[in-house]
C-alpha angles and dihedrals in degrees: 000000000000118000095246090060089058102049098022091136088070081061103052117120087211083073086076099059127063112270094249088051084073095044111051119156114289089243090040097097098170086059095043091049092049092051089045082056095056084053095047086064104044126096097217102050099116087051092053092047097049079048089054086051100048098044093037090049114155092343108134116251092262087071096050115083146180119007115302121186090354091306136113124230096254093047091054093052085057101045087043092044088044090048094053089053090054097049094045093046081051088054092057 
């Protein structure tokens, strides 16, 4: 396992900006598109989103919050509930 998957989150753009920044209001879309900015520029977004899904796992989109490797809540509790369907389509 590289370094940087161990201590990914030293690496996180979203270290720069103030925490609320990262977690505006679901509705609010100005504030999700300017923390979705701060993930298009860092270089461990795809670690902090595979992070998001793992600890997230099967929790219902009212217990995910902020923007986490450039996705909303909501969007992660598709990708992870889209996921789910494929692999168990695969299974069959």
């Amino acid at each position: 396992m590289s370094n940087m998957r161990i201590r990914w989150r030293t690496y996180a753009a979203c270290l720069e900006v103030e925490p609320d920044d990262m977690f505006p209001d679901p509705r609010n879309q100005a504030g999700n598109r300017r923390a979705k900015r701060v993930c298009r520029r860092c270089p461990v977004w795809q670690l902090c989103l595979d992070d998001a899904l793992t600890e997230e796992g099967g929790k219902r989109e009212e217990n995910r919050h902020g923007i986490r490797g450039g996705l909303t809540a909501y969007e992660r509790y598709l990708l992870h509930h889209r996921t789910r369907v494929q692999g168990r389509k695969a299974a069959v």
